[in-house]
N, C-alpha and C positions, 0 to 999 in steps of 0.2 A: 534684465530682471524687472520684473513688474514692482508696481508699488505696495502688493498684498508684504511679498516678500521680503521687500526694504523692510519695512513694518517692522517684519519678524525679525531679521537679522540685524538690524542695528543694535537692540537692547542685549542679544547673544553677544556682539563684540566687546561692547562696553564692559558686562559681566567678565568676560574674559579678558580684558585689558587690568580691570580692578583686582581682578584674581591673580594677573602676573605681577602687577604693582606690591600686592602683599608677598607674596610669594619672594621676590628679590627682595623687598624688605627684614623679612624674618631669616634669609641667608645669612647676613651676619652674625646673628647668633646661633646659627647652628655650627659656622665655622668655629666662632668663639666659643661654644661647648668642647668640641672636637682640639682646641689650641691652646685652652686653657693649661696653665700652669698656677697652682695655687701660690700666692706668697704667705709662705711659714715664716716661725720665728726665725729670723737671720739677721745676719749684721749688715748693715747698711758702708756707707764710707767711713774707714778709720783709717784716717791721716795721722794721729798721735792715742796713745792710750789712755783710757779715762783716768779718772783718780777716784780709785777703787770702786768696787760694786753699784752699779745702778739696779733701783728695783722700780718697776711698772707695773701700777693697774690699769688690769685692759677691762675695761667695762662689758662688752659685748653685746650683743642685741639677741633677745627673744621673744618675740613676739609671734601672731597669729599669722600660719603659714612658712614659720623661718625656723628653720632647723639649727641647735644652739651647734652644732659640732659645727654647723661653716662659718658661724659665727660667735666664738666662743670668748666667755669671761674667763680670766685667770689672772695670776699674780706671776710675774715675770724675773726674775736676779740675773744681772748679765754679766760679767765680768770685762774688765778695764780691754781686752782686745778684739771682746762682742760675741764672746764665747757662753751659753747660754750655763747659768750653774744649775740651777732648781727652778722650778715651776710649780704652781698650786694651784688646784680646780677648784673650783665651788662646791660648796655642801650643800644637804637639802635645806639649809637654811638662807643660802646665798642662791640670788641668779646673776645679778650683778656687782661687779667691783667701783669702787670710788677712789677713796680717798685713802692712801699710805703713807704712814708715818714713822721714822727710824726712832726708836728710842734710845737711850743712853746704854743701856743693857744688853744691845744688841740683836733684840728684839723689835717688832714690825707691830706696828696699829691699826687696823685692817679696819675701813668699812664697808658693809654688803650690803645691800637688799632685794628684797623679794617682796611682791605684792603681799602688803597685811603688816611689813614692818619693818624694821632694821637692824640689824648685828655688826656687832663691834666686838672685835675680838683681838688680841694679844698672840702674836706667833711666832713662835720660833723657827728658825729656819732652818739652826741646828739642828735639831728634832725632830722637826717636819711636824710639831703638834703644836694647837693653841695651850696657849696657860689656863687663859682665861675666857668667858665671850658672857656677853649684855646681850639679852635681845631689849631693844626701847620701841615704844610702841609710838613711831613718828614712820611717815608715810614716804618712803625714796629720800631719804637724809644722804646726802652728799657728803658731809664731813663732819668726821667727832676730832676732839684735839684731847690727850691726855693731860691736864692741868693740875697743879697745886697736889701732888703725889695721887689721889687719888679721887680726883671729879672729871669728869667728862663735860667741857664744852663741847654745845649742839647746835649746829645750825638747822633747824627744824623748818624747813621749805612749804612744803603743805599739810599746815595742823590747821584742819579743816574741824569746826565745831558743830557737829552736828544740831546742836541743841537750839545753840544763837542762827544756826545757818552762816555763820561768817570763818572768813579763813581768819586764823588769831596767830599769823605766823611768827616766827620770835625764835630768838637767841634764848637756850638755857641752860645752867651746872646742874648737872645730876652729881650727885656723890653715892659713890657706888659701895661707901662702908656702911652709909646711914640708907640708901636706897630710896632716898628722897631727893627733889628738886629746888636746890638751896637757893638759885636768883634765875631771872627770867628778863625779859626785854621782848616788848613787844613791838614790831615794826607800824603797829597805827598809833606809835607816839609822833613818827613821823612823815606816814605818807597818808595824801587822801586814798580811798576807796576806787579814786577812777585815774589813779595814778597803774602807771604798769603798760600802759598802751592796750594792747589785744588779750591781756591778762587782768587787765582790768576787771573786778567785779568780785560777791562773797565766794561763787562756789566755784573759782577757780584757781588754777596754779598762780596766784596774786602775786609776791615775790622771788618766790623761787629762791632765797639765800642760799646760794649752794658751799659758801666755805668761809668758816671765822678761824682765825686764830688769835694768838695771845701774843701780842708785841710789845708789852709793855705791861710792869704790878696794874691791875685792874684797867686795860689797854685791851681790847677787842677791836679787829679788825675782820671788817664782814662785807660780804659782797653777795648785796640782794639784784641780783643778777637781771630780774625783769624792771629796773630802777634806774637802768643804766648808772650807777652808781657806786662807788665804793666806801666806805664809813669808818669810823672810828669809835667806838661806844663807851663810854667812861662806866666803869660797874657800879662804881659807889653814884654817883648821879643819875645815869639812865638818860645821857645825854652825848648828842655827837657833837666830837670835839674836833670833828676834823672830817670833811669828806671830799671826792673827789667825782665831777660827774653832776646828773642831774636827769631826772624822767623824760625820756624822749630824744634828749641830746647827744644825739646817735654820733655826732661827729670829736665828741669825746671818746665813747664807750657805746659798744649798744651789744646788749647779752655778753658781760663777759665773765669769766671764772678764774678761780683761783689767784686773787693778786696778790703781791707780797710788798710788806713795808720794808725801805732801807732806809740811812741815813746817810747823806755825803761828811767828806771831812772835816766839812764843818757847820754840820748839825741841820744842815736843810733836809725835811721831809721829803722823801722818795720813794715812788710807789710805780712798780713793773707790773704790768697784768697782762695778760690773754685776752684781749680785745678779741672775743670769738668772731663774733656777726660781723665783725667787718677784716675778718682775715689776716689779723695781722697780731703782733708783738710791738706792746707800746711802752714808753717809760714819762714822767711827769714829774715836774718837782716845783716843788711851792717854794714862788720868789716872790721877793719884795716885803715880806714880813718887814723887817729892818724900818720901812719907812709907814708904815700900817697901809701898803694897799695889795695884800698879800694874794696871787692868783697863779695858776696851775700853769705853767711851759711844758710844750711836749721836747722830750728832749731826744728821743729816738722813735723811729718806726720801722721795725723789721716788717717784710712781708710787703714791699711794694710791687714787687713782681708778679703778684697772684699764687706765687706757689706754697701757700700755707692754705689750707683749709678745715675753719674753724678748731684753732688752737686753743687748747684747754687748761694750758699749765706753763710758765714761764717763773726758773728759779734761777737767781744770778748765784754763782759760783765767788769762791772766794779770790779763784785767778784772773776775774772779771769776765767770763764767759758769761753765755746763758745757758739752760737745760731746757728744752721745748719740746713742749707735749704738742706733737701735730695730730689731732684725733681723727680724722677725718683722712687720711694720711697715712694711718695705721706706722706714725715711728715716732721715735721719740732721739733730739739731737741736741748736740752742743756745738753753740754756734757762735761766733766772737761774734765781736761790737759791730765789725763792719760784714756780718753776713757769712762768713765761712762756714762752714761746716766742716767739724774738725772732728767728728765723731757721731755715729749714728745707729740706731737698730729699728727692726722694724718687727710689730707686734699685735697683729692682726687680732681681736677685729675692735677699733674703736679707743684705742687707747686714752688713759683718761688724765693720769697724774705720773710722776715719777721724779723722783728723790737719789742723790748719793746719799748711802747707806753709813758710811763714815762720816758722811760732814751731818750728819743728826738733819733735823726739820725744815728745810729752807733755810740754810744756814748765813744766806745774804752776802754780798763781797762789794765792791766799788761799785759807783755807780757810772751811766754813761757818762756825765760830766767829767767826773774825776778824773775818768780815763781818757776826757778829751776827746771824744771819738761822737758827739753829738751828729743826728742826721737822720737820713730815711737811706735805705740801706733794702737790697734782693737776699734772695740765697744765692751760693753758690758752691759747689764741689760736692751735691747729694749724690747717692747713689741712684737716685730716681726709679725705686721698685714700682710704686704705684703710679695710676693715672691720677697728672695734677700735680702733682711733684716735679715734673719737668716745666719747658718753655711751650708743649704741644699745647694747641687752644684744645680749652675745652667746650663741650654744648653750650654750658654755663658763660664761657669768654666768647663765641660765637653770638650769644643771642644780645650780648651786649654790647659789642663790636654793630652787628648788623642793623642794629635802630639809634648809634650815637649820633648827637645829633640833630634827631627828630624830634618832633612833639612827644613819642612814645620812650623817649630815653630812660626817664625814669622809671616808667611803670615795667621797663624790657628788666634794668638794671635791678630791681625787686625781686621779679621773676626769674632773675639768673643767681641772685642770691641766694631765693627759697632751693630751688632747684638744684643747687650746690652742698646744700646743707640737708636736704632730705631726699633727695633721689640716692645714697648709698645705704640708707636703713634700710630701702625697698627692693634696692637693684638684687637680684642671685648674684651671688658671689663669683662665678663660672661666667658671666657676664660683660662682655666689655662693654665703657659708658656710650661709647656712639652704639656702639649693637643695640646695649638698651634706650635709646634714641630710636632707634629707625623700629625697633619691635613695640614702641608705644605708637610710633606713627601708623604702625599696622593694624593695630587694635583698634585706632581712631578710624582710622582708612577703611574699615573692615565694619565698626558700627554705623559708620555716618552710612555705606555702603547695603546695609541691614536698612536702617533709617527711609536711604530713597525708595529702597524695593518696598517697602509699607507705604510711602504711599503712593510711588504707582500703582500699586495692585490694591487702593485701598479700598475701592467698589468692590471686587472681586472677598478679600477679607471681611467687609463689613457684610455681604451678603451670607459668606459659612458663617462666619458669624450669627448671625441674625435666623439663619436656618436651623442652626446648632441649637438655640434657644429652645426656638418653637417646639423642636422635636423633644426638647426634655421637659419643656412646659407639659406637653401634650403623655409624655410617661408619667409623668409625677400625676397629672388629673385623671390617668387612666383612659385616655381618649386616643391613645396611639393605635395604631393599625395593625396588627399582626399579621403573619401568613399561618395557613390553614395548613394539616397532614393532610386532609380531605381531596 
């Protein structure tokens, strides 16, 4: 073969090497189309029977390109053997589900939102109808608590002021007989402006407080969730009496949700939270009061395994269990001290919070201490529906297995974080996660591939180019050439 030839047939190979390269790439996911099996609402492992009704808000994702039906919000009731009772779907006034609350009544505290504002409603489940519903004009509010017969504590995340151009995010009682906003609490009593890390600044999601409750006569406990933080807010002062955490100090807390105050048997402060971003279920209790040098013990860490991802709700039981909201995970289980799994369901897509419907609002039970059972602790005994739930590595455990060690450890381990926590908003659902691995490597594989052919041929480009011009220059001046009938 001459050399004109080679010439020619090398860059033909190449193309068709790049071409077989994508090609067995994107197999995966066409198998995975073709094998998919969807996970519905089902019951996960139940080794013993709950104690009575558990109810789940599954928050759901809808967003640009994502079809809400593969990814749906609803409200979930399962009965103690994971037998589904009732279901509720969003109205036009909900896209998404948050925060659910058992009231005394028998009745459910629902909060929704949709772009433009937030509803909170009263439902029966008996009935299958709301009593009541508040639309409050706060922007994606995570959590209303029913307080003091009839006021609505607000955790108000991004109350963005147009006017000032500053976020003025803050705690506040609406009372819904007078339709006025009786007390307020504003979060720049106590954080700077460049507090928050990557949230830092006016016009953004600054703390994000995604959940307060009421643990005590004028006792507000809140968790401004980009603060790494958790607090304690006195009403009649306007002061934190008590907080857990610190901006930045990831090795405490970093992004988490919903935490709940206990007390042990003998009255030390005890606080269980969803340690989301860093995948686990954590518990803390303030020692050392007694001599005044009073500071935070971790006293449990669920989730050393990696098989939790970004948990969003942790409630201790009164038979010293926990309830875990695994969102990411799409279940929600009850898991003793030392990690079992003794009961579970799973509740596609995103699950967010979830409550026994009997034991009323986070009802609290012993703490790890009391139960003696202090430690770091895996799961164990899931039914393992989902990817990530099991011991199989994930992309995410891969990429940080493969650089430990290196100078890139940290920056691999970042990246396997992000990529854990936001490659399943993105992925299709019909998708398996290495499929959708190797169908991004295709996309990359396939532009970088677009990339070199621009600019080998970029003489050839730049000159249509540059020809294309002239010829419109030359129509638009009227100086182009035509052919003649003649």
């Amino acid at each position: 073969m001459d050399r004109d030839s080679l010439a020619l047939t090398r860059p033909l190979v190449a193309r068709l090497c790049v071409l077989v390269l994508v090609a067995a790439l994107l197999v995966p996911s066409g198998v995975s189309a073709l094998t998919h099996e969807p996970i519905e609402l089902q019951q996960g492992a139940i080794d013993e029977p709950a104690n009575g009704t558990t109810v789940i808000a599954v928050q759901g994702f809808k967003g640009r390109g994502q079809n809400s039906s593969k990814k749906p919000a609803r409200l979930v009731a399962v009965g103690p053997e994971g037998d589904l009772e009732w279901h509720y779907e969003p109205q036009s006034d909900v896209t998404w589900f948050y925060d659910v609350d058992p009231l005394e009544d028998g009745t459910l505290l629902v909060v929704g939102a949709r772009r433009g504002g937030t509803t909170v409603f009263k439902y029966d489940p008996a009935s299958g109808e709301r009593v009541w519903t508040e639309r409050l004009d706060t922007h994606d509010t995570h959590d209303v608590d029913l307080i003091n017969g009839d006021e609505l504590l607000v955790a108000d995340m991004r109350n963005y002021n147009a006017t000032s151009e500053r976020n003025e995010d803050r705690l506040f009682v609406y009372n819904r007989t007078t339709g006025e906003v009786v007390w307020e609490y504003q979060f720049e009593r106590r954080y700077d402006r460049d507090d928050g890390g990557q949230y830092a600044g006016d016009g953004n999601d600054w703390t994000h407080v995604n959940d307060v409750d009421k643990i005590g006569e004028g006792r507000y406990l809140a968790s401004p969730r980009n603060m790494d933080e958790v607090v304690v807010v006195n009403r009649s002062t306007k002061e934190v009496e008590l907080s857990l955490g610190a901006p930045g100090n990831h090795s405490v807390m970093y992004e988490q949700h919903n935490p709940q105050y206990v007390e042990s048997e003998d009255g030390t402060p005890t606080v269980l939270v969803a340690d989301s971003e860093n995948d686990r279920v954590v518990e803390y209790e303030l020692t050392g009061r007694e001599n005044g040098s009073a500071s935070w013990e971790r006293t449990w860490n669920l989730g050393v395994d990696g098989n939790l991802n970004w948990p969003r709700d942790a409630d201790r039981l009164p038979d010293g269990n926990t309830l875990v909201t695994d969102s990411l995970n799409h279940r929600v289980m009850e898991v003793t001290p030392e990690g079992e799994v003794v009961w579970e369901y799973y509740a596609p897509w995103g699950t967010y919070e979830a409550e026994r419907v009997n034991l009323g609002d986070e009802p609290g039970g012993p703490t790890i201490s009391d139960q003696g059972a202090t430690g770091s602790y895996g799961l164990n005994g899931s039914a393992a529906l989902t990817p990530g739930s099991t011991d199989r590595a994930t992309f995410a455990d891969w990429v940080s297995g493969a650089f430990a060690g290196t100078p890139l450890s940290e920056q691999a381990d970042w990246f396997a974080e992000r990529w854990s926590h936001i490659a399943p908003w993105i992925r299709p659902v019909w998708m398996d996660p290495w499929a959708f691995v190797a169908a991004l490597g295709a996309v990359l594989l396939t532009v970088g591939w677009a990339g070199g052919e621009a600019v080998y041929h970029r003489r050839w480009i730049r000159d249509r180019l540059r020809a294309g011009y002239h010829r419109l220059r030359a129509v638009n001046d009227g100086t182009a050439s035509t052919d003649s009938d003649d």
